[in-house]
N, C-alpha and C positions, 0 to 999 in steps of 0.2 A: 159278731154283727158288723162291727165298724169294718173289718176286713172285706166283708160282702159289699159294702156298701164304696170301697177304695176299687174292688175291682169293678163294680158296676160306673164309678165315672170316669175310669179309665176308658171303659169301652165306649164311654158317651164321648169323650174327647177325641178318640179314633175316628168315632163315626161320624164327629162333625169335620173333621182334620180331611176324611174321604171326599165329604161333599163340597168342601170348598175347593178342593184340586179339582175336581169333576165339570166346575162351574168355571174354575180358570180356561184362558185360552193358551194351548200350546207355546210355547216362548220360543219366540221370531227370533230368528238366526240372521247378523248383518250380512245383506247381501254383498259378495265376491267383487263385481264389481259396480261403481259410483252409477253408470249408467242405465243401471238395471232398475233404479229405482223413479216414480213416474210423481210421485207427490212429495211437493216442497215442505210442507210439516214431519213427514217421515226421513228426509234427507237432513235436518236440522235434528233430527231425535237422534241419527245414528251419527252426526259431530258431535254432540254431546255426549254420546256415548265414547265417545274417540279420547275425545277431552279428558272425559275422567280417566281412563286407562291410563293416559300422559300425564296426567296427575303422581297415579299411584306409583310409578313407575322413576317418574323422576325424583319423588321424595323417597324412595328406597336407593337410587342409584349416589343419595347427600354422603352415605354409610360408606367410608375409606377404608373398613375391617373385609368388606365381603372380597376381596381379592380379584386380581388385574382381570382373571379373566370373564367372571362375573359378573364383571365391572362394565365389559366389552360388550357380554350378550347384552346387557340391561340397555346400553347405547346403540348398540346394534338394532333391538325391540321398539326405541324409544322416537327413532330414524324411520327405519318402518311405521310405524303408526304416522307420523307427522307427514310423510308421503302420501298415505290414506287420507288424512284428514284435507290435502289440498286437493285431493281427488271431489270428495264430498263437497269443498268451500265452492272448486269449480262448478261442481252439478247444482250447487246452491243458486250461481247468478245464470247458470242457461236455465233453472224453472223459474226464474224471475225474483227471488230473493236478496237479500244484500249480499255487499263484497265484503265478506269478514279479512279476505288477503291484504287490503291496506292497512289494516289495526293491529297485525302480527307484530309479537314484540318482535326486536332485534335480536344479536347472538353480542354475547359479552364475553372478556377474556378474564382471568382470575382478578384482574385487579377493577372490574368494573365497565373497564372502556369498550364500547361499538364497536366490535369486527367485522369485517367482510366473512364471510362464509364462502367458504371454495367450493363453485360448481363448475367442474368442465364441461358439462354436457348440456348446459344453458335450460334445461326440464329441471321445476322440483325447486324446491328452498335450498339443497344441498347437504351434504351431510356437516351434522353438530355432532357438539362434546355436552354433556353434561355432568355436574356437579362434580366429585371425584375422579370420572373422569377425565376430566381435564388437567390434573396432577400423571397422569400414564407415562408412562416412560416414552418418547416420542412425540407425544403430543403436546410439551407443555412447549417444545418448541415452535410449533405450528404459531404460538400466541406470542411471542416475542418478536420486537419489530427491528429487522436488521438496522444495525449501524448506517446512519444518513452518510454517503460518503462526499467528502467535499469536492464538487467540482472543480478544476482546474481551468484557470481562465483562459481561454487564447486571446493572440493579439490580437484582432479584431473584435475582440470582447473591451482589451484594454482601450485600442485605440479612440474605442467608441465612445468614452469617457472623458476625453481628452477635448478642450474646447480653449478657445483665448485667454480664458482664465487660469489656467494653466503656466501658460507663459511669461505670468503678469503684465497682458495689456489692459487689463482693467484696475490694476492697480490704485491707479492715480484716481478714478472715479467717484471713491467718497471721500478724500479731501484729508483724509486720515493720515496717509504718507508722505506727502508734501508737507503737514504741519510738521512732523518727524524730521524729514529730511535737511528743513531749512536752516535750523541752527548749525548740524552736521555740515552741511555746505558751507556755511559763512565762515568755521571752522578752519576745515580744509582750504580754503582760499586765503585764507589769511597766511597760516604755515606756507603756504608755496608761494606766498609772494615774499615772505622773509627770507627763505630758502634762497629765493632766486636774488635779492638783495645782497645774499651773502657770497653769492658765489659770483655777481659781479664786482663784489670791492676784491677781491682776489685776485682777475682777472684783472682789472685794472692796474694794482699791484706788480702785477708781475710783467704789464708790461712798461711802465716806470722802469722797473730793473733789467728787462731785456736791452733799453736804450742806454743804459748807463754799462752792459756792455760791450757794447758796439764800440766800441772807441780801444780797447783792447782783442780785439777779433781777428786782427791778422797777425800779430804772434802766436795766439791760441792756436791758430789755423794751420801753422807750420810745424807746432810741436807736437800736433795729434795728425799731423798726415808722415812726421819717423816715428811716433810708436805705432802708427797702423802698419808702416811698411816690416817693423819688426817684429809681429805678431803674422802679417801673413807668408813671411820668410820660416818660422817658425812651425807654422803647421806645416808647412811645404816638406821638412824637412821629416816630421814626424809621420807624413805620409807616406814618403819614399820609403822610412825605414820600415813600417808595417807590412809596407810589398815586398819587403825583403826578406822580413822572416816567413811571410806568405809560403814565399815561392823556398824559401828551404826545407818546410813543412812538406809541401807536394813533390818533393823528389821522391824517384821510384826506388820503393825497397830492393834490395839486391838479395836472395836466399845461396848461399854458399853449401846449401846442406840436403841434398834431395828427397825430396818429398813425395811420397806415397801415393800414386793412383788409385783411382775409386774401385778397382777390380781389387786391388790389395788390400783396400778398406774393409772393402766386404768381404773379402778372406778372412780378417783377422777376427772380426766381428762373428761371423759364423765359429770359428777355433775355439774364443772365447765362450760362446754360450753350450759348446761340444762340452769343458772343461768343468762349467761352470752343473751341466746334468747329471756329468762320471763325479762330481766331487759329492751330488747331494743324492743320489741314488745305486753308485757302487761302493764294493766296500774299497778300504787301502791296499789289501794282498790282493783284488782284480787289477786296481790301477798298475800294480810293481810287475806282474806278469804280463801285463799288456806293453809296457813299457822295457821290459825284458826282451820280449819277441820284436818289436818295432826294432829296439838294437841288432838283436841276430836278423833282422832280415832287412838292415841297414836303410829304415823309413824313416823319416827327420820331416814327420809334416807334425 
């Protein structure tokens, strides 16, 4: 009985399961393109519908186990849709609805921070990375911000920088280095006037003693004008001798013993390297028979 009674509300629950499909309406397919569609509440149904897709898709794409290239399509999917959805946000403000495009979050790089997003083609948000993805071999570089490199000044960078104060003509202006200075100066003035104290009692000095001898000055006078004369008799004589061994120096050699022209030279030199080939590539019984026959046929080169 109970068994009759399991299959009788099985077939009740079929046949209500029938009439509720019967009474649904066909399930709407999103239209191909954003254009196509003519009412701003069904253009806001199919971004929501967009949304959630981009939902499910980037909480699977957080998963670093599913592999690079899986990895790829999910981004690749995730790109695509987000193109769609500025499709729809577009067709949202030409039916008179809001601008959902200003409240777009940004794109973030692994550690957090604002990135630009690279689009060459000036259409579109451009293509993103997300989650794991952003770890892909290639990509993590895209996120890394080259080394700021230090410009190099030019001179008219330098020069431009460069004003009176530089020079120190403003120095004097807050009163700071004058107070500095003044002791420093009093200093200084004082030593150079001792200095100069001291070096005229010297002078004076010494001409006291120049007058005291003056009264001996022409004997002085007569015995330093013969030891001049016998000092420059003196070199006189050591310079005549210099030119005389000079000139014995540059007398012309005389050769007693005749000496070899360049045609002989180069005879001997070529005989020489003749001797020098027979000694390192014939044997010693080729040389003795060579030298055998050069006798019988009386050759002496």
């Amino acid at each position: 009985m109970a068994r009759n009674e399991e299959k009788a509300q099985s077939m009740l629950n079929r046949f209500i399961a029938q009439k509720a499909e019967e009474k649904k309406k066909p399930k709407e397919r999103r239209p191909y393109l954003a254009s196509e569609c003519r009412d701003l509440a069904e253009a806001d149904k199919w971004r929501q519908q967009i949304l959630r897709e981009i939902g499910r898709k980037v909480a699977e794409i957080q998963n670093e186990g599913l592999g690079e290239h899986r990895l790829r399509d999910l981004n690749d999917e995730i790109n695509k849709l987000l193109r769609e959805k500025t499709h729809w946000e577009r067709r949202i403000v030409e039916l008179g609805g809001p601008n959902h495009a200003k409240h777009a979050p940004k794109m973030t790089d692994l550690d957090g921070n604002i990135v630009d997003v690279p689009n060459p083609s000036g259409r579109g948000p451009g293509y993103r990375y997300f989650g794991a993805a952003k770890k892909l071999p290639g990509v993590r570089e895209l996120f890394e911000k080259p080394p700021e490199l230090r410009k190099r000044r030019t001179r008219y960078d330098i020069y431009k920088r460069i004003d009176a104060s530089y020079y120190g003509y403003r120095d004097e202006e807050d009163g700071v280095l004058e107070k500095v200075e003044g002791p420093a100066e009093a200093k200084v003035r004082a030593e150079a006037e001792e200095e100069w104290r001291r070096v005229d009692e010297i002078r004076r000095e010494a001409r006291k003693g120049a007058k005291e001898v003056v009264t001996v000055g022409a004997a002085a006078r007569e015995v330093l004008f013969e030891e001049e004369e016998d000092v420059v008799e003196e070199e006189r004589k050591e310079r005549e001798r210099e030119e005389m061994e000079k000139k014995e120096k540059e007398r012309e050699f005389v050769v007693h013993v005749p000496l070899p022209d360049d045609k002989e030279i180069e005879r001997m030199v070529v005989e020489k390297k003749k001797m020098e080939l027979l000694s390192r590539y014939a044997s010693e019984g080729l040389i003795e028979e060579q030298s055998e026959a050069k006798d019988m046929l009386n050759i002496h080169r």
